[in-house]
N, CA and C atoms as a LAMMPS dump frame, in Angstrom:
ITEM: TIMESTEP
0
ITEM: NUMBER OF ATOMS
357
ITEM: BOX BOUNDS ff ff ff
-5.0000000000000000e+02 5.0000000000000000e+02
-5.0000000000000000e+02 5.0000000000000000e+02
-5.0000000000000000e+02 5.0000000000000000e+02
ITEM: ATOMS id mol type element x y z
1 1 1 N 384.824 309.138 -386.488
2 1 2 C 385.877 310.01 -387.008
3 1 3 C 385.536 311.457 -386.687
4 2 1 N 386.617 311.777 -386.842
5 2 2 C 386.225 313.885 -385.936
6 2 3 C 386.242 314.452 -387.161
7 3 1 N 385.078 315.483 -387.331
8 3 2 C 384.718 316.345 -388.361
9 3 3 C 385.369 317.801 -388.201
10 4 1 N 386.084 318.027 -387.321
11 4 2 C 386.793 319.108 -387.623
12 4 3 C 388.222 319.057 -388.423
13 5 1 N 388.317 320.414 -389.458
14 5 2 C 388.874 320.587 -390.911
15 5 3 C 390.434 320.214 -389.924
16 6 1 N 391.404 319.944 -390.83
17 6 2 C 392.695 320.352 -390.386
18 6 3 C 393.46 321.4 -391.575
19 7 1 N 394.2 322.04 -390.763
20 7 2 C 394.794 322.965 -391.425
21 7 3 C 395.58 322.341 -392.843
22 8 1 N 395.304 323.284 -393.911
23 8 2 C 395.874 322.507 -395.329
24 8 3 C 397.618 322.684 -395.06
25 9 1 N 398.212 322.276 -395.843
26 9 2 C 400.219 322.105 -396.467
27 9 3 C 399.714 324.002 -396.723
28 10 1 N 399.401 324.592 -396.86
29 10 2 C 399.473 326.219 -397.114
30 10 3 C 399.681 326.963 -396.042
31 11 1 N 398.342 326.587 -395.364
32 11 2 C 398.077 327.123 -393.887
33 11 3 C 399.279 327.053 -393.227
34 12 1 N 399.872 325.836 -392.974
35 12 2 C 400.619 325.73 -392.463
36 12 3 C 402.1 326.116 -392.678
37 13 1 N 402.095 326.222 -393.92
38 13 2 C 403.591 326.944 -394.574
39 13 3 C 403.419 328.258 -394.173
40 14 1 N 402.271 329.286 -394.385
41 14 2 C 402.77 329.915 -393.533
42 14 3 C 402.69 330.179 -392.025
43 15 1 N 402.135 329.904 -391.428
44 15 2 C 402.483 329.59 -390.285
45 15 3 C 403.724 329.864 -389.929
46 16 1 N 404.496 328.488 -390.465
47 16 2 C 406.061 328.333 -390.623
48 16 3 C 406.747 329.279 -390.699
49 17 1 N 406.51 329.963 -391.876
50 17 2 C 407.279 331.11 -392.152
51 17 3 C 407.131 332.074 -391.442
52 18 1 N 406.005 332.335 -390.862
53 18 2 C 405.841 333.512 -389.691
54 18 3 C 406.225 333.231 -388.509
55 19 1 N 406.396 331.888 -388.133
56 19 2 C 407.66 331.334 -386.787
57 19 3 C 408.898 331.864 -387.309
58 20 1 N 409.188 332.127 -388.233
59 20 2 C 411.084 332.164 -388.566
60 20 3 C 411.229 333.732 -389.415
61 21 1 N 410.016 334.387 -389.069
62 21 2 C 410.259 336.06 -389.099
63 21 3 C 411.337 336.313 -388.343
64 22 1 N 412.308 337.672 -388.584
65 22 2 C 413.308 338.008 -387.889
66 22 3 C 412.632 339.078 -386.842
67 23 1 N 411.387 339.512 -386.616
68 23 2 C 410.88 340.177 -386.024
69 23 3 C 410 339.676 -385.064
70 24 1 N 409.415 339.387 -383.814
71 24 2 C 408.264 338.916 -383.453
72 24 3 C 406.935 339.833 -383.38
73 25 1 N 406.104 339.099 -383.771
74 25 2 C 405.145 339.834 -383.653
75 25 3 C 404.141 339.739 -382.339
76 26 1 N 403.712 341.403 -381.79
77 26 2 C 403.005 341.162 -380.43
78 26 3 C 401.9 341.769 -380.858
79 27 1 N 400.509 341.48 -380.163
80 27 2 C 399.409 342.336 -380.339
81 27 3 C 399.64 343.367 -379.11
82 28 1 N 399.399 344.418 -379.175
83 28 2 C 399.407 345.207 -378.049
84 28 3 C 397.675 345.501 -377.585
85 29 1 N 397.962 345.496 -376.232
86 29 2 C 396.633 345.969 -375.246
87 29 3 C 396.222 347.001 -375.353
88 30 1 N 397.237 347.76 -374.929
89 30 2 C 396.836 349.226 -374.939
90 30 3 C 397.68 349.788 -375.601
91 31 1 N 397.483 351.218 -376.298
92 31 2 C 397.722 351.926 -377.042
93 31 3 C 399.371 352.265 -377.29
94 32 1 N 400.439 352.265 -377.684
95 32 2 C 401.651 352.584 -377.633
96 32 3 C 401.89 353.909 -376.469
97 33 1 N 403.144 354.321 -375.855
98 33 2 C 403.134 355.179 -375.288
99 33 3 C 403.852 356.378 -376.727
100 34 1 N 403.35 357.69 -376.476
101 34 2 C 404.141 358.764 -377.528
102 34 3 C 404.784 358.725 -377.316
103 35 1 N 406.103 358.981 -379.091
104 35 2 C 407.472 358.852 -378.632
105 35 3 C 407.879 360.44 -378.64
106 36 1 N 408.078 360.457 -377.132
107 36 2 C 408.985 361.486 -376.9
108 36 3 C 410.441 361.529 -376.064
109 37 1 N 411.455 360.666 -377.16
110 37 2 C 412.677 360.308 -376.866
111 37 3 C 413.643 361.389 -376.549
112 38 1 N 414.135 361.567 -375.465
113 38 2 C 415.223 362.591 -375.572
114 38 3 C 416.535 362.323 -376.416
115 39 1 N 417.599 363.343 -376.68
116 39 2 C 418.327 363.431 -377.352
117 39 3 C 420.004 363.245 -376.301
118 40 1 N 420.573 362.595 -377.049
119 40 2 C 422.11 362.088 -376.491
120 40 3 C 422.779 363.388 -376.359
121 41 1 N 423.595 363.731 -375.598
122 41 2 C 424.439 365.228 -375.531
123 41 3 C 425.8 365.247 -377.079
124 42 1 N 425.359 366.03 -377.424
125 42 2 C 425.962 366.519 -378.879
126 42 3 C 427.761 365.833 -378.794
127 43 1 N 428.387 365.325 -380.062
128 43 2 C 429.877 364.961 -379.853
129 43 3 C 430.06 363.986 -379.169
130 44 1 N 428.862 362.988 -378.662
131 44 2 C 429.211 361.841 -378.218
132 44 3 C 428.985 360.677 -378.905
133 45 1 N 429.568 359.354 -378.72
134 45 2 C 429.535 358.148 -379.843
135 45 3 C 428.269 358.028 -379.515
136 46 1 N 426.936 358.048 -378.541
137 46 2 C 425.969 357.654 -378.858
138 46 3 C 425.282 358.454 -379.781
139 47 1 N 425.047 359.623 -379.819
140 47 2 C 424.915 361.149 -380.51
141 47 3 C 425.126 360.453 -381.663
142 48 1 N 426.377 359.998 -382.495
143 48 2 C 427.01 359.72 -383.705
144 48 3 C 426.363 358.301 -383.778
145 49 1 N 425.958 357.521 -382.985
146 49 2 C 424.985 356.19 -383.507
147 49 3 C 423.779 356.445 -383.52
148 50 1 N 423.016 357.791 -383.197
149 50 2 C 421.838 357.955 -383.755
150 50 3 C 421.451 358.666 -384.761
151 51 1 N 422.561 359.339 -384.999
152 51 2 C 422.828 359.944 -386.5
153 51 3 C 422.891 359.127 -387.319
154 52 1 N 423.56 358.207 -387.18
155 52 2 C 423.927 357.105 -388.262
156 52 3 C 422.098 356.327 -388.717
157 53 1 N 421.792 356.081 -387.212
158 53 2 C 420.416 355.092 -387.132
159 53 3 C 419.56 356.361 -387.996
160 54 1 N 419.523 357.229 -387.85
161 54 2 C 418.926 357.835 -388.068
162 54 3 C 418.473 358.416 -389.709
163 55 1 N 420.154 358.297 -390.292
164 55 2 C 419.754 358.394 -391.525
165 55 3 C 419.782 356.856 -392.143
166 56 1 N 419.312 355.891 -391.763
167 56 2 C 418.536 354.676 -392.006
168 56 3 C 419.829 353.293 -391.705
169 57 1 N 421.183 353.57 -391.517
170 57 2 C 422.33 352.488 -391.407
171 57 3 C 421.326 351.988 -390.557
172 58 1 N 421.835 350.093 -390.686
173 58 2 C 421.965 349.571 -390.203
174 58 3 C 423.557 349.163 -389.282
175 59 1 N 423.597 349.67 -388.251
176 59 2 C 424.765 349.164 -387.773
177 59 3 C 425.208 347.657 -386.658
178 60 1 N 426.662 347.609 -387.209
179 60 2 C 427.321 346.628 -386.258
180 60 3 C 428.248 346.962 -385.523
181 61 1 N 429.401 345.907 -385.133
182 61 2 C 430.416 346.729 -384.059
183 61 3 C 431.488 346.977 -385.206
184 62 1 N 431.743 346.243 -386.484
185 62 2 C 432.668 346.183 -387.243
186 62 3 C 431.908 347.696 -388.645
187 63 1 N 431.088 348.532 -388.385
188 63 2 C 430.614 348.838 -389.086
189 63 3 C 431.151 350.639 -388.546
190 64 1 N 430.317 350.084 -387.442
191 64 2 C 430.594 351.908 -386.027
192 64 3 C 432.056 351.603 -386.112
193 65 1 N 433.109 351.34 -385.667
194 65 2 C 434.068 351.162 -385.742
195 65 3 C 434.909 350.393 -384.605
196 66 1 N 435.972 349.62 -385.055
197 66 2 C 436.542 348.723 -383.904
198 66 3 C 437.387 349.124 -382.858
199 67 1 N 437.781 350.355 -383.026
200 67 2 C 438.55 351.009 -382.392
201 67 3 C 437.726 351.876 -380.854
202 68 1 N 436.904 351.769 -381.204
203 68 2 C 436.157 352.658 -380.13
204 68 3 C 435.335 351.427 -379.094
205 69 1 N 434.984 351.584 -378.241
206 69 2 C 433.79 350.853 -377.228
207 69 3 C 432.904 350.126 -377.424
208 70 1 N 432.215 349.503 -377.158
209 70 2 C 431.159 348.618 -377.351
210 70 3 C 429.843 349.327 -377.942
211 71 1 N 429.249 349.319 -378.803
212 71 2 C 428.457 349.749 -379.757
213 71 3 C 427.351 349.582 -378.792
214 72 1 N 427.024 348.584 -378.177
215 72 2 C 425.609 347.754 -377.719
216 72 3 C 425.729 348.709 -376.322
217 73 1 N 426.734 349.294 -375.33
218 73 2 C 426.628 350.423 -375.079
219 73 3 C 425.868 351.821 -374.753
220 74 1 N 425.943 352.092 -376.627
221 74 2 C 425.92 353.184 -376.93
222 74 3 C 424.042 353.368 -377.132
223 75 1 N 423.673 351.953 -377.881
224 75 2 C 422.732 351.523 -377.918
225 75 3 C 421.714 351.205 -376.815
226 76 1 N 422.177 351.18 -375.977
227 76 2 C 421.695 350.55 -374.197
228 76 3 C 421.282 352.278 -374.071
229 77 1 N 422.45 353.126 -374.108
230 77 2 C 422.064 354.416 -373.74
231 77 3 C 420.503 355.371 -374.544
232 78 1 N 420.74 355.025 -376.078
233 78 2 C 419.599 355.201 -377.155
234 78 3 C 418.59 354.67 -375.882
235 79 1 N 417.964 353.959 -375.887
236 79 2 C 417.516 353.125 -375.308
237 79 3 C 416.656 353.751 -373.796
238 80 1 N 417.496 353.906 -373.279
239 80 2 C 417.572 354.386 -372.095
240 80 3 C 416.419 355.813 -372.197
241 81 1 N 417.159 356.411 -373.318
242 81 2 C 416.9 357.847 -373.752
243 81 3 C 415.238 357.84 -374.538
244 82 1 N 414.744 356.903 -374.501
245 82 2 C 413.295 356.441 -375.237
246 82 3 C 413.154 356.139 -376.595
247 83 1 N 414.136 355.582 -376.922
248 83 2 C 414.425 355.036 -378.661
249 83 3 C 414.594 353.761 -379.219
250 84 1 N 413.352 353.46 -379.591
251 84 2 C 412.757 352.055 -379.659
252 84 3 C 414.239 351.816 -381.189
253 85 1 N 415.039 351.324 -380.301
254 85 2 C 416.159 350.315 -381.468
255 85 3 C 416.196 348.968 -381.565
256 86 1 N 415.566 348.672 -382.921
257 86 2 C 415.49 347.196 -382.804
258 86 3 C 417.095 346.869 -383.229
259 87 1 N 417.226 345.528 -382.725
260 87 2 C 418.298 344.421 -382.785
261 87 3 C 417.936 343.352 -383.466
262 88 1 N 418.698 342.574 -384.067
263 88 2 C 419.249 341.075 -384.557
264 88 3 C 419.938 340.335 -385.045
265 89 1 N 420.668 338.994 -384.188
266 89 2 C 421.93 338.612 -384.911
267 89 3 C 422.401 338.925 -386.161
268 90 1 N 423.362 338.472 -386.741
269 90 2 C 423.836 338.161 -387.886
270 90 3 C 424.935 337.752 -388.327
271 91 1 N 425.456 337.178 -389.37
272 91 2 C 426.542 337.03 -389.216
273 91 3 C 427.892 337.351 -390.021
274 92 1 N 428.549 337.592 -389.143
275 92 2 C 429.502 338.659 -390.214
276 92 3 C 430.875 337.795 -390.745
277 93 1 N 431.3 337.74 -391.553
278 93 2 C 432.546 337.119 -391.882
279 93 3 C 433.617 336.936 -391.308
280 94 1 N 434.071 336.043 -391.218
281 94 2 C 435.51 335.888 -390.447
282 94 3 C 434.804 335.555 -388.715
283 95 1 N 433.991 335.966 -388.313
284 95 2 C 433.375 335.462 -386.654
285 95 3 C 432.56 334.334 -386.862
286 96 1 N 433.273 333.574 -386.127
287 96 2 C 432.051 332.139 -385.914
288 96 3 C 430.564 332.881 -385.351
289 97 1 N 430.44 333.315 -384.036
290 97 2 C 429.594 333.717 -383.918
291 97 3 C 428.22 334.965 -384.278
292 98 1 N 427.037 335.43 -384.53
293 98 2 C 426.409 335.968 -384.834
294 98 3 C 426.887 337.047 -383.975
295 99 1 N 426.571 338.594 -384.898
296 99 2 C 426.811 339.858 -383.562
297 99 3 C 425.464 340.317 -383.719
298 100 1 N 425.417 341.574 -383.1
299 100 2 C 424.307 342.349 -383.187
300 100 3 C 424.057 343.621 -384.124
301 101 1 N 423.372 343.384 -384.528
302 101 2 C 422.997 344.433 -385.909
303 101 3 C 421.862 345.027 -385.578
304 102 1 N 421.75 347.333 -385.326
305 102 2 C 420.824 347.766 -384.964
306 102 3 C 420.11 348.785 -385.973
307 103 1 N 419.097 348.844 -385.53
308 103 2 C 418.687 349.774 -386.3
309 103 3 C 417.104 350.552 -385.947
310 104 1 N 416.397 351.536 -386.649
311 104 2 C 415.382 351.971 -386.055
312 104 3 C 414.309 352.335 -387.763
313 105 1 N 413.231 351.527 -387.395
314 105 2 C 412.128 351.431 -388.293
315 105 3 C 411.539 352.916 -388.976
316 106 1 N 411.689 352.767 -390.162
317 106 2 C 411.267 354.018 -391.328
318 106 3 C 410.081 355.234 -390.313
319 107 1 N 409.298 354.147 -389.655
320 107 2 C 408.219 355.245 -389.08
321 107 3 C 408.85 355.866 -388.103
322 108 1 N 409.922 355.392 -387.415
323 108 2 C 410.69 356.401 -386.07
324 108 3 C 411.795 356.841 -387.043
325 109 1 N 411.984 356.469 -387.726
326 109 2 C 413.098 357.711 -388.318
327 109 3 C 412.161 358.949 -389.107
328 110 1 N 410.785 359.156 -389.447
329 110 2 C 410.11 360.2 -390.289
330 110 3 C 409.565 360.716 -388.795
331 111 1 N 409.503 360.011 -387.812
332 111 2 C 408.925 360.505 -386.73
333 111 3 C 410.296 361.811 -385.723
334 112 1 N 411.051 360.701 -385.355
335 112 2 C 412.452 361.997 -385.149
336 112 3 C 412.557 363.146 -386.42
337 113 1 N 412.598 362.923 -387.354
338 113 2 C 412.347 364.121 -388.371
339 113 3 C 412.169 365.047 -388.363
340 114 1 N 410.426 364.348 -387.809
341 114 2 C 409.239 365.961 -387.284
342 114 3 C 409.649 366.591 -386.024
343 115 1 N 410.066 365.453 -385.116
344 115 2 C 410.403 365.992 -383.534
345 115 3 C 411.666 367.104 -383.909
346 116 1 N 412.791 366.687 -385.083
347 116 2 C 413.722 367.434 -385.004
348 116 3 C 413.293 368.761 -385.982
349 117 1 N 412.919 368.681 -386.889
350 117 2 C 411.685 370.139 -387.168
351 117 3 C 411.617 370.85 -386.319
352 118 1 N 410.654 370.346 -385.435
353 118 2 C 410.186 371.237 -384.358
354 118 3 C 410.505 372.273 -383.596
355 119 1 N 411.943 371.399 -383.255
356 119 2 C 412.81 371.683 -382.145
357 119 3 C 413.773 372.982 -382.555
């Protein structure tokens, strides 16, 4: 018989539960790069979705508003611009399918803060 332990019903619960985080988790190699994200040109819907991200919304497309363009977009552009926006389904009422729901983590919103201090 093999003498090595097996993992207990605990161990393994969480485990479990850390498979079905809404976040994944990565170890990183090397060090993060500094965030020095530029800024969207003033009066534009991306401008107005990082304002929003910024003072902590979580947004959707039914949230930014339906009348205007594709949110994910505006977000692609964030993005573009060096602004770590996380994403993840969800699901909103009345749509069979999950949309996308964005947003940007407490430490990059106290971090734009200081950058906008600065500036």
């Amino acid at each position: 018989m093999d003498n090595k332990k097996r993992p207990t019903d605990k161990s393994q619960s969480s485990a479990n539960e850390h498979c079905h985080s809404t976040e994944p988790e990565q170890f990183e190699l090397l060090p993060p790069p500094d965030f020095r994200p530029s800024w969207p040109a003033s009066h534009t819907l991306s401008a107005e979705a990082l304002d929003r991200l910024l003072n902590g919304e979580r947004l959707t497309q039914p949230s930014f508003g339906t009348s205007r363009w594709r949110l994910a977009a505006y977000i692609k552009e964030l993005k573009y611009l060096g602004w770590p926006v996380k994403a993840a389904p969800v699901h909103h009422p009345g749509r069979e399918r999950p949309i996308a729901q964005y947003w940007l983590t407490g430490d990059i919103i106290m971090k734009a803060r200081s950058l906008r201090g600065a500036a």
